[in-house]
Phi, psi and omega in degrees: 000135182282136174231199199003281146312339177266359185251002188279313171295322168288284164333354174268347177268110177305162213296143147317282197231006175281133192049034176288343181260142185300259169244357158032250181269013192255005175239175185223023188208073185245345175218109171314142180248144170106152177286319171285334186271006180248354173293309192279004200074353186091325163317107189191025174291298188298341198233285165061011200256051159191184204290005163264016176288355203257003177242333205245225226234110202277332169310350173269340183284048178258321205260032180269157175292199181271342173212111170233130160257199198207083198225101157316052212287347165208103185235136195254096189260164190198139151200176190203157175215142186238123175256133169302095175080002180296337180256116159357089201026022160242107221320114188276128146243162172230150195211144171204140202192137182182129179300104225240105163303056202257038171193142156210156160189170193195136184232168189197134178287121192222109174060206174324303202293199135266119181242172199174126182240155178216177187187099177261122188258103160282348160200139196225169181197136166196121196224127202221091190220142188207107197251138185221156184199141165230350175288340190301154163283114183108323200248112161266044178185165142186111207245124160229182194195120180208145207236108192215132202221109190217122174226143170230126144232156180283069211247149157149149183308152179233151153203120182229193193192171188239123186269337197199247178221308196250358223221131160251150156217174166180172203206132195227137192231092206233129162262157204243124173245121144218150187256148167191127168247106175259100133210126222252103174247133193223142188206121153260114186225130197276183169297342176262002170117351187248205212202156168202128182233158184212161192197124184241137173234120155241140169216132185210156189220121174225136164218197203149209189208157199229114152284130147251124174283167143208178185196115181257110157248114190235114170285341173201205214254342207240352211208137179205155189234161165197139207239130184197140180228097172239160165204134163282089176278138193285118173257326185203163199198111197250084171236121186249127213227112188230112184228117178214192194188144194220122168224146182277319207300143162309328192223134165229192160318167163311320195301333225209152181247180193274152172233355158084010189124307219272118186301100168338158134323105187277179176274087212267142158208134190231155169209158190233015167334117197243137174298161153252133217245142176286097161004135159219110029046108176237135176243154214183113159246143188233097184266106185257094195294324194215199164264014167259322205227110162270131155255157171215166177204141187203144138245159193210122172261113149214153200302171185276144178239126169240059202240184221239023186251300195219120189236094206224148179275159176315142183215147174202124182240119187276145171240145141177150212238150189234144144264037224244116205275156171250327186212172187290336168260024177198129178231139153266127216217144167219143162222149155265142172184189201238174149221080195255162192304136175259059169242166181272158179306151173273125193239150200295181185040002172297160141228159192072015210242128177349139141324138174248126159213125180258134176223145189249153169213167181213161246214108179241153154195143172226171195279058169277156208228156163216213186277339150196052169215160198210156177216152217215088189263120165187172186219144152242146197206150179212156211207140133159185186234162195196213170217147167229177182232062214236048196230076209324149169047014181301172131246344177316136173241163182230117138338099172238151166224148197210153200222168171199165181201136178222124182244111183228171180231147200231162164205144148205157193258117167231172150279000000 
């Protein structure tokens, strides 16, 4: 029977999918999309007037030119999480990177109106890690090899008109994918010789469709409001959850029972359960001090979900954005903003519980414009620290900080 360091070493072996994701479901602003509106922080509700309104708010492509495409041809996101003190005081990290296509979109004038098609990844992950640790106490091995590929994209027509002089609407319809591939393999083998390994595969595919309503009002040349309501309903969901494991030690982790050596039998659970994804509502102002010098500002609400699917507290998240041209060919932009967490604070005596980490970021880009085309080079990066929990069946909690980075270079065209 294993006791004292050896049961310290076994407790160490970390949850299969609880935190299995960087930041995945638990933000709802991990990568901007569009070249101006990723300058700006993402405030860009209020303004939205080129082919990335058709993601922000679509009532603004009234203000495009008669044909702009619009294309992120490269954006390079990295993040990361440093969990704190988890390895006999050394810090477990995790990583993901990856060259990410995340925006096209193209407006055109058709009759009153505007029409539009776009195409979005707002969140993407693809994390590859392979850890080999010898220091734990009680443990001479520890190996885990883990693979996790989680894409959400956006596809689908946009159309808006002008209700007035001061009054826009517009409607953006997008169907909604997300791919997500998981597996996570782990091997402990203690000081005394016995050993214990496990090995998890998820798999899940889900879609559906996202309406966005919107709406712009500009009472004069210099000051515009703008309004947007979206929500994703899930129409079909596809998951498959696979597990087994083998250990000699009399006493093991939660995952796993004793099998005397001998591989367990895995564990098939397949389900077609669909989530229900949370309202979101952005309100957004836009001050246009000259033709030089733009403000923006956003907030953005969604509501709390509670279901045997998916589960998130209420989140509001802020933007505000600077605009400023130096010359008629060349403009800069900076923004700040947040991206906080929908998990509840991490509390003492629990067990399993999600990461909380709320991040703040902030956003550079600058502009060459020529007569009719632009080329749009900028980065964003977000930071903070929280608490976690991620050492199954644990009450321990872990210090974490978690990061990102995105460099990406863009162009549109108009006609």
């Amino acid at each position: 029977m294993t006791t004292g360091n050896n049961k310290t070493a076994l407790a160490v072996v970390l949850t299969m999918l609880h935190g299995s994701a960087l930041a995945d479901d638990l933000h709802y602003n991990n990568i901007l999309i569009g070249d101006r509106a990723s300058g700006l922080g993402g405030a860009y509700t209020a303004i939205s007037d080129d082919a990335t309104g058709m993601y922000y708010n679509p009532a603004g492509i009234v203000y495009t030119e008669n044909l702009q495409l619009s294309a992120s041809a490269n954006a390079y996101y990295k993040s990361e999480l440093v969990y704190k003190d988890v390895l006999n005081g050394g810090d477990w990290k995790r990583k993901s990177d990856n060259l990410v296509p995340n925006y096209f979109g193209m407006t055109t004038k058709l009759g009153d109106g505007y029409v539009g098609f776009s195409y979005a990844v707002p969140d993407f992950e693809n994390e590859d890690q392979d850890s080999k640790f010898t220091n734990i106490p009680g443990a001479s091995l520890f190996v885990i090899n883990l693979i996790n590929n989680d894409e959400t994209t956006k596809i689908g027509p946009s159309y808006a008109r002008k209700l007035s002089d001061e009054w826009d609407i517009g409607i953006t319809l997008y169907w909604h994918q997300r791919d997500r591939d998981l597996t996570n393999n782990q091997f402990i083998r203690l000081d005394n010789g016995l050993y214990e390994w496990q090995n998890v595969f998820f798999k899940t595919s889900e879609s559906g469709f996202e309406p966005i309503i919107g709406l712009m009002w500009s009472p004069n040349d210099s000051l515009s409001f703008g309004l947007s309501i979206r929500k994703t309903y899930i129409t079909s969901s596809s998951t498959r959850f696979q597990a087994t494991c083998s250990s000699n030690a009399a006493q093991t982790s939660s995952q796993c029972t004793p099998t005397g050596g001998s591989p367990k039998d895995p564990t098939i659970t397949n389900s077609s359960k669909k989530r229900d994804l949370p309202l979101n509502v952005r309100f957004g102002v836009a001050y246009f001090q000259s033709a030089k010098l733009l403000y923006s500002a956003d907030i953005s609400y969604f509501e709390s979900v509670d279901s045997d699917t998916f589960e998130a507290e209420e989140v509001i998240n802020y933007a505000l954005g600077v605009e400023y041209y130096f010359s008629p060919l060349w403009a800069i932009r900076g923004g700040l903003y947040t991206n906080n967490t929908n998990t509840p604070n991490v509390s003492s005596g629990s067990l399993n519980q999600r990461d909380h980490v709320d991040l703040t970021g902030i956003s550079l880009s600058i502009s060459r414009f020529s007569e009719t085309s632009s080329v749009t080079l900028g980065f964003a990066a977000t930071s903070g620290d929280g608490e976690a929990q991620i050492v199954t069946g644990s009450s321990q909690i872990q210090d974490v900080d978690q990061t990102s980075q995105t460099v990406y270079l863009s162009t549109a065209y108009n006609f």
